[in-house]
KERO-211364 format. One record per residue (C-alpha): x, y, z; residue in one letter. Coordinates in steps of 0.001 Angstrom, whole numbers, padded with zeros to 6 digits, always signed. Layout:
BEGIN
XYZA
...
***
This chain:
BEGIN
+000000+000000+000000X
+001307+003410-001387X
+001630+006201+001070X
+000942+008812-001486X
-002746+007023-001969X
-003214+006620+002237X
-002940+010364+002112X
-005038+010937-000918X
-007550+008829+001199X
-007512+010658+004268X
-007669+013817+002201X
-010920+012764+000546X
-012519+011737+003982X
-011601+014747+005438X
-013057+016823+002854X
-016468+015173+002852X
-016684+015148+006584X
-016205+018899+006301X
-018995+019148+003829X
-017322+019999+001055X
-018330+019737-002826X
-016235+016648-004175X
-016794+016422-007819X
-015729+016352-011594X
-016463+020691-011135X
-015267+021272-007554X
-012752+022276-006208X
-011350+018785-005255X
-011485+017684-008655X
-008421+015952-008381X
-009231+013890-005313X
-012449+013224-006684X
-010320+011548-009534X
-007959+009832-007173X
-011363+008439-005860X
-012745+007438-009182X
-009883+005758-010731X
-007257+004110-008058X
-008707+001009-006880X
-006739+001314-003609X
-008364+004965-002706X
-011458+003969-003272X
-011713+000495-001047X
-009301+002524+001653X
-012087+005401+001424X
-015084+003392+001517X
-014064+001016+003916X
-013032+003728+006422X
-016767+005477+006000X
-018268+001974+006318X
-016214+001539+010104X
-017281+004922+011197X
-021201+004606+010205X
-021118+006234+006852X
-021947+006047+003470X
-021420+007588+000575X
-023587+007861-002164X
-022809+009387-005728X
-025218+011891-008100X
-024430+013771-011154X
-020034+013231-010966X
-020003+013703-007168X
-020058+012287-004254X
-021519+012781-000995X
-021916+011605+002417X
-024301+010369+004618X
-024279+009187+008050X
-026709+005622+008997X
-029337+005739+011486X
-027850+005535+015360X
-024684+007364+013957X
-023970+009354+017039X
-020843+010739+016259X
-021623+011999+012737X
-025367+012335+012834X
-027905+013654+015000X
-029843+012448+017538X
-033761+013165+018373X
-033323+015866+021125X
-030550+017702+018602X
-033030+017683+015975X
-035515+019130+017695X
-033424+021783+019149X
-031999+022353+015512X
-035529+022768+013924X
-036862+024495+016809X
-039260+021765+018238X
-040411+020834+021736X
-042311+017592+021494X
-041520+013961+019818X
-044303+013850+017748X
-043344+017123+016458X
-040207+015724+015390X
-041955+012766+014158X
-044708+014929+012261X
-041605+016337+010092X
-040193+013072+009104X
-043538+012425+007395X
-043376+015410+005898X
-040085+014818+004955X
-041288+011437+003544X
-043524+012998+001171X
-041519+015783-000140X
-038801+013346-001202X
-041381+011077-002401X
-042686+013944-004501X
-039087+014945-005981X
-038222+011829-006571X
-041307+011338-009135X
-039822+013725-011802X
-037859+011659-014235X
-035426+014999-014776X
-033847+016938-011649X
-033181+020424-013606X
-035796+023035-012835X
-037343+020887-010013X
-038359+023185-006945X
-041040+022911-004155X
-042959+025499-002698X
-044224+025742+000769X
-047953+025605-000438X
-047008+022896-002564X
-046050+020629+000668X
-048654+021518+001869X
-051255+020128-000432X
-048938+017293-001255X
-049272+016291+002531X
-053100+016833+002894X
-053433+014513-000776X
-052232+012055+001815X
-054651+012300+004522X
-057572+010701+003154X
-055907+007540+002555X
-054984+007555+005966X
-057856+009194+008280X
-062119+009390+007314X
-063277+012488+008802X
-066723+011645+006974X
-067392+008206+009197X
-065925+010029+012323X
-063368+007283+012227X
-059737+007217+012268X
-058088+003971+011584X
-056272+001740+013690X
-055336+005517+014890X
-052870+003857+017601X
-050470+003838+014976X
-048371+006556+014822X
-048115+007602+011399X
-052063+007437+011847X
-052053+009814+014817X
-049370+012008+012470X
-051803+012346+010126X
-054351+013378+012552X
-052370+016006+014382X
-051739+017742+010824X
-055029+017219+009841X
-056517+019391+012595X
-053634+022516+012154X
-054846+025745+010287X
-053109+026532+007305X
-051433+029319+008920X
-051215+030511+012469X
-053297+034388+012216X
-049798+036050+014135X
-047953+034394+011393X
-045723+036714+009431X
-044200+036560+006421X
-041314+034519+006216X
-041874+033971+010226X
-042134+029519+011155X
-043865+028681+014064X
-045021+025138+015099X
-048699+026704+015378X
-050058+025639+011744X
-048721+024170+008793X
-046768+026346+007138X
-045248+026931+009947X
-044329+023700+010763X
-043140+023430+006993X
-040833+026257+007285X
-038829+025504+010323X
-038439+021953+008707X
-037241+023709+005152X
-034890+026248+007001X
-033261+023364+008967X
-032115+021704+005502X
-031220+025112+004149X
-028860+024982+006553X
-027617+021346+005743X
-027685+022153+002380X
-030129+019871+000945X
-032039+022531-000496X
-031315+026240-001795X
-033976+028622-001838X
-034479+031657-004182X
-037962+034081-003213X
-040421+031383-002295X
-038843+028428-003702X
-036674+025601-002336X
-034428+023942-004841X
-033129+020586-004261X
-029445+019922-004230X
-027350+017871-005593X
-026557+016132-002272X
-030500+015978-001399X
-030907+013490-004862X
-027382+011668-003928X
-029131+010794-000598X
-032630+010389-001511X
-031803+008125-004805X
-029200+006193-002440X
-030120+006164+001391X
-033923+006923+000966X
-034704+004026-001899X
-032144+001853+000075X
-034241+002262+003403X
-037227+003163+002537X
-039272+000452+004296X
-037343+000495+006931X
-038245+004577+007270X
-041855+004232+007333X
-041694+000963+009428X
-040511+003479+012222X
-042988+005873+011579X
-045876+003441+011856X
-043451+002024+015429X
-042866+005578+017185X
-043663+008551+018573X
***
């Protein structure tokens, strides 16, 4: 083993674990390369990430990472989450996975990424097309409501639109744009999305890990939304 491709390694790790671009127009173009086309950096790469909880996933000549579920070094747990979005309560938390769940089901539909966005009212109604199948207001009944993607549903189902001391721009967990909003500003901030006036763009490292971790675990997601609160 080559110490010139042990240090390209490390260099690559260390870049991605800082967050930064690594692609054919980054940058790190070179290590990207390096990563790409010597056997040795790639397996010394990926087997480090796979030690340490992590996995990479690659979109449009890049590559991104991502860490696993229970990764408590690199990812974040429940209580950090909330404080990050600005939540109190579990089910809060658990109210914007679903959400989550359906926006990158919704993105994922569109057989071309350039041009898609996704608008705050357009999560909104995407959401609520999702209710019925879940909850019958008309019978008065809620099914098997003990489950908690069930009770999810409920709790958005009875928030107003917006809250009436809602401002523009303002996120509060009081309605549904609210609750929207503090979830879209929290991945502004991880950059999964970008957002220009009232539009949220995904990135390219939102596709890398909904095309990779979210098709790869996608039962396994709403399994734990129909487990937990």
């Amino acid at each position: 083993m080559e110490n010139r491709n042990i240090s390209l390694a490390f260099d690559i790790i260390g870049k991605l674990l800082q967050g930064e671009h690594m692609g054919e127009k980054s940058d790190n173009t070179s290590l990207y390369e390096a990563y790409n086309s010597n056997m040795e950096v790639y397996d010394l790469v990926t087997s480090y990430m796979k030690s340490a909880g992590l996995r990479i996933y690659e979109y449009n000549n890049s590559i991104y990472v991502c860490p696993l579920e229970g990764n408590k070094a690199f990812g974040y747990t429940n209580e950090e989450l909330k404080e990050k979005i600005g939540l109190r309560l579990n089910k809060e938390l658990y109210l914007c996975f679903f959400i989550t769940y359906v926006i990158t089901v919704n993105l994922l539909k569109s057989t071309s990424d350039a041009g898609d966005y996704i608008r705050v009212e357009d999560i909104i109604k995407a959401v609520d097309a999702v209710i019925p199948r879940i909850i019958d207001r008309s019978s008065g009944v809620v099914m098997d409501e003990a489950k908690s993607v069930r009770s999810l549903a409920v709790m958005w189902d009875d928030l107003p639109v917006s809250a009436q001391t809602e401002s523009m721009g303002k996120a509060s967990r009081g309605s549904k744009s609210g609750f929207v909003k503090l979830l879209m500003n929290f991945y502004l901030t991880e950059d999964l999305f970008i957002m220009n006036e009232d539009r949220y763009y995904p990135t390219g490292r939102f596709y890398a890990i909904g095309r990779g971790y979210f098709n790869e675990y996608r039962s396994e997601i709403m399994d734990k939304l129909m487990s937990e609160q």
